[in-house]
FINU-275447 format. One record per residue: x, y, z of N, C-alpha, C, O in turn; residue in three letters. Coordinates in steps of 0.001 Angstrom, whole numbers, padded with zeros to 6 digits, always signed. Example, Ala and Ser with C-alpha at 12.3 -4.5 7.8 and 13.67 -1.06 7.14 Angstrom:
<rs>
+013190-005690+007800+012300-004500+007800+013200-003300+007800+014236-003319+008465Ala +012850-002250+007080+013670-001060+007140+012900+000030+007870+013409+001138+008039Ser 
</rs>
This chain:
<rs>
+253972+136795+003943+253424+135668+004717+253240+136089+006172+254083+136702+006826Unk +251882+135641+006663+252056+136193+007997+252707+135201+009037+252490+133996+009164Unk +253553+136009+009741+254510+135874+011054+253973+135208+012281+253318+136037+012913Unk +253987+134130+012826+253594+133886+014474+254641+133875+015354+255770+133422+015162Unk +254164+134441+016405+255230+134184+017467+255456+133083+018265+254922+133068+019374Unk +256097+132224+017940+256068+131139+018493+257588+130503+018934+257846+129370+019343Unk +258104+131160+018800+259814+131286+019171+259831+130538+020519+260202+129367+020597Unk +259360+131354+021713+259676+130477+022560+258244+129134+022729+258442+128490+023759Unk +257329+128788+022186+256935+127402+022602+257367+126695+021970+257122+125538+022312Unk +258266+126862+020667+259022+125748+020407+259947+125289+021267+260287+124171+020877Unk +260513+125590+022224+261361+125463+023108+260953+124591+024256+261748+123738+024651Unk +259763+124733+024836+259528+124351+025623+257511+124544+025634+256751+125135+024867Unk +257352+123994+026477+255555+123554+026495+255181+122661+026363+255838+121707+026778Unk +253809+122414+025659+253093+121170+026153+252981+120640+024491+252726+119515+024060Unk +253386+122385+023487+253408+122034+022398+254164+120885+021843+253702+120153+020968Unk +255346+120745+022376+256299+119152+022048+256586+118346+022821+257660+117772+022998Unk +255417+118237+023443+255551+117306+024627+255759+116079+024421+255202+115615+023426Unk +256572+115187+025227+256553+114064+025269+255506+113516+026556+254926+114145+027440Unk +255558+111953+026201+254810+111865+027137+255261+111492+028691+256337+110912+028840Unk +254637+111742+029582+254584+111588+031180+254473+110334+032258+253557+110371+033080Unk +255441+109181+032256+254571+108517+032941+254931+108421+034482+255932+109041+034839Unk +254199+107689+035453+254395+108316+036446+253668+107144+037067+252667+106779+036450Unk +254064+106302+038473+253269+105504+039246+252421+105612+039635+252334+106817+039871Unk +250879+104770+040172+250118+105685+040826+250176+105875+042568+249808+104826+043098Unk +250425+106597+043249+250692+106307+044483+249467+106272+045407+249748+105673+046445Unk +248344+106666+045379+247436+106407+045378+245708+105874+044886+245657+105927+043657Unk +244737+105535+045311+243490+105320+044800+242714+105367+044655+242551+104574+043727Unk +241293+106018+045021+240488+106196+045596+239396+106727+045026+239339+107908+044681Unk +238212+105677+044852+237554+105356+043852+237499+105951+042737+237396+105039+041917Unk +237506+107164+042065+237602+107295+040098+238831+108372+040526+239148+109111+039594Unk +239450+108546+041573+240509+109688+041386+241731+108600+042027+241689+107845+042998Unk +242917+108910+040937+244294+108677+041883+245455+110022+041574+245445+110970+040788Unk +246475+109514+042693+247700+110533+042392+248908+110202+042033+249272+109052+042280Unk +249726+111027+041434+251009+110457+040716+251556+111778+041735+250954+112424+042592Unk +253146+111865+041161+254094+112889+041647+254822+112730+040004+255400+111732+039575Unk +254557+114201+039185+255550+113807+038051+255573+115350+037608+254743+116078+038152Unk +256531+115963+036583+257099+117039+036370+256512+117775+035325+256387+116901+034467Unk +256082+118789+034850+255404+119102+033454+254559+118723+033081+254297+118295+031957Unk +253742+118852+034331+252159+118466+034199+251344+119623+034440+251482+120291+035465Unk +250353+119944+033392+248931+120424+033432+247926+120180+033659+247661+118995+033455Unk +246777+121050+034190+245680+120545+034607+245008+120553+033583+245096+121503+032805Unk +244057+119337+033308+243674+119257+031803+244383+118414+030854+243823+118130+029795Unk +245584+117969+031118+246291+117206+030077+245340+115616+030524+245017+115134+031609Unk +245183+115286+029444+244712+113301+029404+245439+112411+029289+246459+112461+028602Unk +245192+111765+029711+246094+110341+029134+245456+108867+029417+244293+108597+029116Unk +246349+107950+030029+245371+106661+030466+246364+105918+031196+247561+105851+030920Unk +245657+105271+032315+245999+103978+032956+246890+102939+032393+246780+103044+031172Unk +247667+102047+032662+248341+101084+032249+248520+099999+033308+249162+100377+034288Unk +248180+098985+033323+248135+097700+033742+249665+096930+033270+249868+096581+032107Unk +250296+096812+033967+251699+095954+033725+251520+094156+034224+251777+093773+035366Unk +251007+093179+033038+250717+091484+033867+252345+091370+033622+252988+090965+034590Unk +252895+091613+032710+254402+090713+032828+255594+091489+031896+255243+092587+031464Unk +256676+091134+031614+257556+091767+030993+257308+091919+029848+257959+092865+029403Unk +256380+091236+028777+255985+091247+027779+254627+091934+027640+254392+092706+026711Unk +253721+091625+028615+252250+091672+028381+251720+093520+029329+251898+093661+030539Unk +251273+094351+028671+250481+095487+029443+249499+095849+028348+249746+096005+027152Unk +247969+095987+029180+247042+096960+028555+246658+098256+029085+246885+098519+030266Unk +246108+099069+028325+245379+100077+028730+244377+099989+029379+243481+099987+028535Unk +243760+099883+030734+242894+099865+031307+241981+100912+031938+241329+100654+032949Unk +241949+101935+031411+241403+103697+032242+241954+104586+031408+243071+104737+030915Unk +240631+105301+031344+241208+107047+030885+241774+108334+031994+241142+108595+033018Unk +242321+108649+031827+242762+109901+032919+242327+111590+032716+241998+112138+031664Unk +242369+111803+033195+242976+113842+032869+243611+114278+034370+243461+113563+035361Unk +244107+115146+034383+244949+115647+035319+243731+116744+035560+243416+117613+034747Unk +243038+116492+037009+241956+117456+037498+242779+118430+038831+241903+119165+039289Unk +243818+118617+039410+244523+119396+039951+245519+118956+039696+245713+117863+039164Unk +246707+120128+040206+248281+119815+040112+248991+121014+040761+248980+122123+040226Unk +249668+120742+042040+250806+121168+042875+251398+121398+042311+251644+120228+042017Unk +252520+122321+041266+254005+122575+041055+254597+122633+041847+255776+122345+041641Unk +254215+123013+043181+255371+123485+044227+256332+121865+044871+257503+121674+045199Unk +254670+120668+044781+255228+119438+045150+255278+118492+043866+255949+117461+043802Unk +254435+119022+042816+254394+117781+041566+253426+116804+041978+253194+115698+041489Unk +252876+117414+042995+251720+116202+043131+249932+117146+042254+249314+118211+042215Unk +249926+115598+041700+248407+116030+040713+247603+114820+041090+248032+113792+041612Unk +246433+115090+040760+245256+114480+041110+244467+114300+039896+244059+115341+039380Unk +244121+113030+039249+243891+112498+038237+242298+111952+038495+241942+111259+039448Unk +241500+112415+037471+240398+111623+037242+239971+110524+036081+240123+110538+034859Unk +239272+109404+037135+239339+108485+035934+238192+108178+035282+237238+108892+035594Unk +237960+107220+034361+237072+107163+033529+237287+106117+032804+238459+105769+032663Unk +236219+105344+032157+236392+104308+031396+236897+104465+030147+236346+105273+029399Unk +238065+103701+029687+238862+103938+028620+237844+103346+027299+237468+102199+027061Unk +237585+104634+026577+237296+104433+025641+237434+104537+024169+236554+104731+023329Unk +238825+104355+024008+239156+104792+022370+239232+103523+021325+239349+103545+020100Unk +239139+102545+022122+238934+101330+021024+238055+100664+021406+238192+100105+022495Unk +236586+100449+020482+235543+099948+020994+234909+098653+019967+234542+098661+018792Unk +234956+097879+020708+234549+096846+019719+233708+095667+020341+234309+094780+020946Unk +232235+095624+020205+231644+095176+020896+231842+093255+020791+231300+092448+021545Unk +232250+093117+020281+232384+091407+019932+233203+091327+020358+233376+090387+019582Unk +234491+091367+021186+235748+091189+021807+235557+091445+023213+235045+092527+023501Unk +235843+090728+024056+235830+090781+025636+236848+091450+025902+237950+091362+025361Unk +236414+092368+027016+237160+093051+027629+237539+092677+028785+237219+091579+029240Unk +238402+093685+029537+238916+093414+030639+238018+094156+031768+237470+095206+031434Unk +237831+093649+033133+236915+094369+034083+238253+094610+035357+238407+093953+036387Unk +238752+095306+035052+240080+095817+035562+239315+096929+036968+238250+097540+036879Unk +239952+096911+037781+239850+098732+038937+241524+098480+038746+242354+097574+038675Unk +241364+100302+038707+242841+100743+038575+243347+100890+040573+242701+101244+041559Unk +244713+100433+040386+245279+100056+041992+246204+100438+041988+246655+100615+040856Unk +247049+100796+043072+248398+101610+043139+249121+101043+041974+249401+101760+041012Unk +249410+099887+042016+250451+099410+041421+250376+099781+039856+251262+099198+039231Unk +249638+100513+039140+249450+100464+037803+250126+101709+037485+250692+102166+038478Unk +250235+102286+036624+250858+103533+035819+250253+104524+035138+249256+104221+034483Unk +250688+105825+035145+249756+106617+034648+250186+107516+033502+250777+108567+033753Unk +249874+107093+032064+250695+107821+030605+249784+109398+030518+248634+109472+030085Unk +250260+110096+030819+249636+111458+030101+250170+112089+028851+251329+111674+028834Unk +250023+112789+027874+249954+113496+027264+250594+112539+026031+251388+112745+025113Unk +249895+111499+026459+250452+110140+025376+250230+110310+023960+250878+109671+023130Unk +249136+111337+023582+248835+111525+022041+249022+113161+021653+248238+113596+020810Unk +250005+114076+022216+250342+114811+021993+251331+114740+020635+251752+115783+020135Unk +251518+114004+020325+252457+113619+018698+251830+114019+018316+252370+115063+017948Unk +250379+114067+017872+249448+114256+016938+248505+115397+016753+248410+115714+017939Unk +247916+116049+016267+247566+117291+016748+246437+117652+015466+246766+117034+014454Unk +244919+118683+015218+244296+119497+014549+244332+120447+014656+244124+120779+015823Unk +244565+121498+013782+244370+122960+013851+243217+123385+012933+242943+123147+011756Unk +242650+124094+013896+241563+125246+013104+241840+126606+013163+242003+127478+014016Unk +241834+126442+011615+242732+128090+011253+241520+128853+010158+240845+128301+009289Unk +241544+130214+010546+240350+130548+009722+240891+130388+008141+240074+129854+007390Unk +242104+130766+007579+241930+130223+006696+243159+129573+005757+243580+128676+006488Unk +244031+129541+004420+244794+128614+004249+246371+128797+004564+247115+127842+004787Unk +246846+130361+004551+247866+131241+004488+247804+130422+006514+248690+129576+006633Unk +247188+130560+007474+247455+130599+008295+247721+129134+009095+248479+128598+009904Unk +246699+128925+008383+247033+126979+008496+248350+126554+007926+248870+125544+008402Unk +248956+127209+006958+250170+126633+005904+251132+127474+007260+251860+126654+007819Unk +251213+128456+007668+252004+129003+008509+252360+128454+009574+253541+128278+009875Unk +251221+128061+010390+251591+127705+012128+252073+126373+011883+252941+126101+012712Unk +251813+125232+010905+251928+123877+010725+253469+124057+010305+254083+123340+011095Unk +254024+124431+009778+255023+124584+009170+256165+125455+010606+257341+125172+010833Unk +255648+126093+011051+256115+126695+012293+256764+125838+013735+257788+126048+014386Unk +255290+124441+013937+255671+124205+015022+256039+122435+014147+255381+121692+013420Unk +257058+122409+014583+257916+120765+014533+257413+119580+015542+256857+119689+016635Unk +257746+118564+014908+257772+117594+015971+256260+117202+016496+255979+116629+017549Unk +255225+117743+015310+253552+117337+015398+253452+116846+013952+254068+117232+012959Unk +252190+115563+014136+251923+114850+013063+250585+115504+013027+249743+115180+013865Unk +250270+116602+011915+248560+117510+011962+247946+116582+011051+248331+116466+009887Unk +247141+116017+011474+245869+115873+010862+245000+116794+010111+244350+117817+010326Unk +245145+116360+009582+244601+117779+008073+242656+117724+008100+241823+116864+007814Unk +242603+119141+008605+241134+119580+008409+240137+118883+007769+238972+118780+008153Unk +240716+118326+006608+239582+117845+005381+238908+116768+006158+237711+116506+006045Unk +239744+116155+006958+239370+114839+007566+238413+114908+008621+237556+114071+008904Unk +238673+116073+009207+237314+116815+010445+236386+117407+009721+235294+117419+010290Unk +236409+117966+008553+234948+118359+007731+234520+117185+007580+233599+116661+008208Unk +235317+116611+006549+234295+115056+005919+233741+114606+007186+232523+114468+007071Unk +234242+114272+008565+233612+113658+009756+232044+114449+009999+230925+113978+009796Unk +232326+115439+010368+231307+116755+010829+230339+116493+009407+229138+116738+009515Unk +230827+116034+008185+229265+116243+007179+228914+114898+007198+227798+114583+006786Unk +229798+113933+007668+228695+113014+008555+227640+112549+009435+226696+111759+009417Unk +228333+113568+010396+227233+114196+011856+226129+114956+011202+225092+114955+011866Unk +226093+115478+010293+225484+116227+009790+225333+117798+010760+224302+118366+011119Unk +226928+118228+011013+227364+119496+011513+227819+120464+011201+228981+120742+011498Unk +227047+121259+010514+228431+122366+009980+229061+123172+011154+230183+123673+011085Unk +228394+123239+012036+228325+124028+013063+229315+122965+014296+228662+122323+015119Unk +230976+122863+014316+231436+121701+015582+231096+121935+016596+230971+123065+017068Unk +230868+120856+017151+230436+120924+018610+231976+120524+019427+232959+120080+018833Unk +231907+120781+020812+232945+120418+021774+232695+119031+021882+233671+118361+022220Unk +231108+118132+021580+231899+116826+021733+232162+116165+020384+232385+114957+020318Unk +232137+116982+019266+232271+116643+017995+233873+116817+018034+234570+116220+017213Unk +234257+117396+018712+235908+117609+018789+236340+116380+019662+237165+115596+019193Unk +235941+116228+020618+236202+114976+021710+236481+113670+021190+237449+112922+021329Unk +234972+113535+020303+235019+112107+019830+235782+111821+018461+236310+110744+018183Unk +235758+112951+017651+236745+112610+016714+238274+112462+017092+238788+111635+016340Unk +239301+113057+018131+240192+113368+018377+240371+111780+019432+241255+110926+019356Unk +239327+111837+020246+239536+110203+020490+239528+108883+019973+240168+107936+020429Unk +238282+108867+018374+238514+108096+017800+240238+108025+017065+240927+107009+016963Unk +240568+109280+016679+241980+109310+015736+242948+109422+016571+244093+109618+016162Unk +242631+109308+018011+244177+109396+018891+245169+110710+018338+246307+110718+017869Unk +244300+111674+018587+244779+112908+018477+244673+113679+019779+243647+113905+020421Unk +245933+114044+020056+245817+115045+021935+245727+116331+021621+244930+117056+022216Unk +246488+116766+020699+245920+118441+021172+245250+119366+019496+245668+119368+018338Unk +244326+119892+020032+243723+120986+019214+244425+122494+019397+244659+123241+020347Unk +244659+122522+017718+245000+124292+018327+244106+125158+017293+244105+124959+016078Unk +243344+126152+017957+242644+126839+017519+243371+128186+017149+244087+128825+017920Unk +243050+128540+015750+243824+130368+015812+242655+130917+015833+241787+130463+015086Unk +242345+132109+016767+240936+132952+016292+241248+134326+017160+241805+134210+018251Unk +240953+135371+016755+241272+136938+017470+243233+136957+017643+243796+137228+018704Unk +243722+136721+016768+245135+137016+016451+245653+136162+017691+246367+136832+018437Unk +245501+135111+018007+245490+133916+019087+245710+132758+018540+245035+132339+017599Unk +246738+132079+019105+246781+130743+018999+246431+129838+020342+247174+130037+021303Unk +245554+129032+020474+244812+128573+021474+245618+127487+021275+246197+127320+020201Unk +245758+126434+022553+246281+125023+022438+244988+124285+023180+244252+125068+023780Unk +244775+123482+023201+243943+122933+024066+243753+121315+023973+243743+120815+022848Unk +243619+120572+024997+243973+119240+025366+242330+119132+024417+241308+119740+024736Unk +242495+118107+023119+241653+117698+022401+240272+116791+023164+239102+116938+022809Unk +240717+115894+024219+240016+115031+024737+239194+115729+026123+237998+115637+026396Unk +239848+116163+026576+239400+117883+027665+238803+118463+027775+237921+118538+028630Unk +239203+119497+026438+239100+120713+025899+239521+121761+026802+238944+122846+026731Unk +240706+121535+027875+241235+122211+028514+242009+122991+027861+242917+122419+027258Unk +241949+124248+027766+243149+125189+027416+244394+124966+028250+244233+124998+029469Unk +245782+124713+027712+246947+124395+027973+247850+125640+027841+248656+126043+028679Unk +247489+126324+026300+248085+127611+026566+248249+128871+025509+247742+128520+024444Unk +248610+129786+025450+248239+130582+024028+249711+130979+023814+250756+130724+024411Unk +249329+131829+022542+250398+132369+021916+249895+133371+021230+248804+133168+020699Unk +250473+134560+021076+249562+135849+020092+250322+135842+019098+251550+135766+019152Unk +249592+135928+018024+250146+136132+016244+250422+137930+016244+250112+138737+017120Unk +251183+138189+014789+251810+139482+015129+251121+140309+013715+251387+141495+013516Unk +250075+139402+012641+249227+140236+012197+247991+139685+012483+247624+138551+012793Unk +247346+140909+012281+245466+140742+012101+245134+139617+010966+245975+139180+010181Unk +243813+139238+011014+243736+138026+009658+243225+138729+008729+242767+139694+009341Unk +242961+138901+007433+241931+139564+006648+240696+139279+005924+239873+139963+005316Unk +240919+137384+006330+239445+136886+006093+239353+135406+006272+240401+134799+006050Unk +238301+134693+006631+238409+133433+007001+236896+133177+006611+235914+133905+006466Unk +237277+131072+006446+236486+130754+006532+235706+130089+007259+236053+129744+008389Unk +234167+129698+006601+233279+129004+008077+233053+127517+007415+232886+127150+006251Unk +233122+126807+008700+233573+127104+009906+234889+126819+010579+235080+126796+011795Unk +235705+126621+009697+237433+126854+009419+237645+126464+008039+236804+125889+007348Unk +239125+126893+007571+239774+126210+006664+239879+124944+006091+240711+124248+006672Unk +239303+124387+005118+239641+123158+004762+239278+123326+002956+238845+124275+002302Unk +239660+122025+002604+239146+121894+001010+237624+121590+000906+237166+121804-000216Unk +237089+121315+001470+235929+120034+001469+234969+121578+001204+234999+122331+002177Unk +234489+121867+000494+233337+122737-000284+232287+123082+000659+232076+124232+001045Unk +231617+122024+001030+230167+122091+001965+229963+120996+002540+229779+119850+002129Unk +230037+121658+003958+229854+120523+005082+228626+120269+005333+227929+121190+005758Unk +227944+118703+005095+226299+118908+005289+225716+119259+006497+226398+119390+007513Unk +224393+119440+006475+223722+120117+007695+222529+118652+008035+221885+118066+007165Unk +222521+118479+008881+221372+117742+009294+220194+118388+009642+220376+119458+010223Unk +218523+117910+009380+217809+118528+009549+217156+119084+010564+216076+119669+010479Unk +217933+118874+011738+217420+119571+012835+219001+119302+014152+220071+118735+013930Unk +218503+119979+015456+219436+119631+015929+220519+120259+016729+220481+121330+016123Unk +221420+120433+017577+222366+121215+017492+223506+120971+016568+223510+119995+015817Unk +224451+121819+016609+224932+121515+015236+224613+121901+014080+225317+122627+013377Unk +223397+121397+013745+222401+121598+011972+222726+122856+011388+222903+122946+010173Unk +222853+124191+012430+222834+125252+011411+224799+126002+011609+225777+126088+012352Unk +224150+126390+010113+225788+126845+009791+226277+128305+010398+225797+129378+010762Unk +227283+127775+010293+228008+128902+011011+228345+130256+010598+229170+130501+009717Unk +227609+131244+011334+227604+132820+010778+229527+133427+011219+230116+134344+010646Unk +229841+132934+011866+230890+134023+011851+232186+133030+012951+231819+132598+014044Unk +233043+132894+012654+234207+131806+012862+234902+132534+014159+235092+131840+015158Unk +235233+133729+014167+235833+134420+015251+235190+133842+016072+235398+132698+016476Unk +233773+135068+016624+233193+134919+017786+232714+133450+018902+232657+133385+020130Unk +232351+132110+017519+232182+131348+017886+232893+130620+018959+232633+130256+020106Unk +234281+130524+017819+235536+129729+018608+235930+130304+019974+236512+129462+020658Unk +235792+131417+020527+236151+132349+021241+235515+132142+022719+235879+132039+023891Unk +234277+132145+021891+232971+131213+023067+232899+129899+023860+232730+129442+024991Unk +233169+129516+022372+233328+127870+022946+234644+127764+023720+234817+126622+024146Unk +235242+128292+023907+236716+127794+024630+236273+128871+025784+237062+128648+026702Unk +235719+129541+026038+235232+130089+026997+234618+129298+027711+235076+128416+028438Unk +233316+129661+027479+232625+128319+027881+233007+127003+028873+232618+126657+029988Unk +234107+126363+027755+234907+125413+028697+235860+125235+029569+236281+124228+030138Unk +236247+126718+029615+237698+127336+030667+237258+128394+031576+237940+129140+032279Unk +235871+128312+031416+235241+129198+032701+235908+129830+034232+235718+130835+034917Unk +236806+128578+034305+237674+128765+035782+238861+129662+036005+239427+130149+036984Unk +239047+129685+034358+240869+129675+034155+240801+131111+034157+239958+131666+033453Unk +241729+131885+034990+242015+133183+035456+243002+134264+034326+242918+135472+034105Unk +244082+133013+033685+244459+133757+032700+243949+134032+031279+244105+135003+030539Unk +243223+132754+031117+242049+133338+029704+241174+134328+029908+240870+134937+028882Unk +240473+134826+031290+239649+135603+031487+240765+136633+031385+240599+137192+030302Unk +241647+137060+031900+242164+138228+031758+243075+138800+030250+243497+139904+029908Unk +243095+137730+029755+243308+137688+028164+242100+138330+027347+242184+139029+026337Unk +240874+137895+028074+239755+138510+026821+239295+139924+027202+238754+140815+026547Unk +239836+139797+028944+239495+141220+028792+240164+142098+028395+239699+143147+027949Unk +241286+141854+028478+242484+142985+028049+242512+143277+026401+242880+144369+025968Unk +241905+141728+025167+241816+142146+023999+240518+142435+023984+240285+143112+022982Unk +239144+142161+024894+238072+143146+023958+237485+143804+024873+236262+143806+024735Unk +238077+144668+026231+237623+145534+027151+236857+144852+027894+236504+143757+027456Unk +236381+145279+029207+236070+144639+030569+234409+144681+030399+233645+144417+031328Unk +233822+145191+028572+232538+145054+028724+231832+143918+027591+230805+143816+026921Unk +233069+143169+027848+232892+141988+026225+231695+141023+026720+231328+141152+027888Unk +231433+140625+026378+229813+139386+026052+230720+138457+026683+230259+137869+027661Unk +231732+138230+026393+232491+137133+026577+232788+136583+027505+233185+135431+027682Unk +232535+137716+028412+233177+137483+029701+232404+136886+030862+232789+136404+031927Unk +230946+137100+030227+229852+136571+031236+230237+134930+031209+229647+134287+032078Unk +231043+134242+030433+230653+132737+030370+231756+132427+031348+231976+131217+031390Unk +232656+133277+032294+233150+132859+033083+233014+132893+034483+232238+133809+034753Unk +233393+132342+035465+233297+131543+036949+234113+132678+037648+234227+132270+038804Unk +234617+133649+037574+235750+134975+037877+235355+135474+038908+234303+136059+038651Unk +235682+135599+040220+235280+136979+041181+236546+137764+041523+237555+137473+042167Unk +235945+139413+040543+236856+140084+040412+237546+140294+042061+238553+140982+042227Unk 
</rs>
């Protein structure tokens, strides 16, 4: 059976995170700030409105768009909370104000992995504790709805927000990727200790054939599961200094890969 190293993020990380909450001490129009401990840039969460000892809603989406360790002060962007949508029910026309609260990493209980294939999915799930995985089949059947074989980053977004799922972990190039589902911020890796010997597209699951829609992004299927995943989290971590020096160090300083990042050597 193959081995991951994952010894120490069971211990500690964002992998068993609980969640964060934290006052807001400031406001200012779609950004506020908290002061709170074991925070990442990239982690999501949402606003909370407190009317009485009984009564609070969710009023705002968050992500943590900077963060101080040295002071614990982070800087939060907001956004209209959207994970329960139901157009016949009145809502609330809330602005978020000091006095409200700020939950991050509130759906980190829950979690998808895309694993190329079943040996490795049965491994890391079984590895890391204290996550409720949502099983693949349920992101194919979605995606042959979209008519995607091919996921997109907001095909990951919106499913993971409809199911109140926080983090995605991707395995691809002997890597375990974590990444804030609603984000798609990379949070953090882990290296596996064998090579894979074969996977499928465009991950692991039961579901046979994911349909294709007839045109589109998305529509066409996926030639090769590595390179893709590799990209796409590129792509979206353009900034991040230690993924760039991760890809160069596993595929040399003349990888394709490397152009999709923001880096001055």
């Amino acid at each position: 059976m193959m081995r991951i190293w994952l010894t120490t993020l069971l211990a500690w990380g964002v992998l068993n995170a609980s969640s964060i909450t934290a006052p807001l001490l400031d406001v200012q129009n779609s950004r506020a700030t908290i002061i709170a401990e074991n925070v990442r840039e990239g982690m999501s969460g949402v606003i909370v409105r407190t009317f009485d000892a009984t009564h609070s809603t969710i009023i705002a989406n968050a992500h943590v768009e900077q963060f101080n360790p040295s002071n614990g002060r982070a800087i939060l962007k907001l956004s209209k909370y959207d994970s329960l949508r139901q157009n016949s029910l009145p809502g609330g026309n809330w602005l978020v104000q000091p006095s409200d609260v700020a939950v991050l990493a509130s759906d980190y209980g829950r979690a998808l992995l895309i694993a190329p294939n079943d040996e490795t999915y049965d491994t890391i799930t079984k590895s890391i504790s204290g996550i409720e995985w949502i099983h693949p089949d349920n992101y194919a059947t979605y995606l042959s709805y979209k008519g995607h074989p091919t996921p997109l980053k907001e095909d990951f977004n919106r499913y993971c927000t409809a199911n109140s799922i926080g983090l995605l972990y991707v395995h691809s190039a002997d890597t375990l990727f974590t990444l804030d589902c609603k984000s798609f911020t990379l949070l953090q890796t882990a290296p596996s200790l064998k090579k894979e010997q074969k996977s499928s597209s465009p991950f692991y699951s039961r579901i046979p054939t994911i349909r294709a829609a007839w045109w589109g992004e998305g529509s066409s299927r996926l030639d090769s599961y590595e390179p893709y995943y590799l990209e796409l989290i590129a792509l979206n971590n353009s900034k991040n200094k230690e993924l760039y020096e991760l890809y160069k160090a596993k595929f040399s300083e003349k990888s394709a890969l490397l152009r999709y990042f923001e880096i001055k050597e």
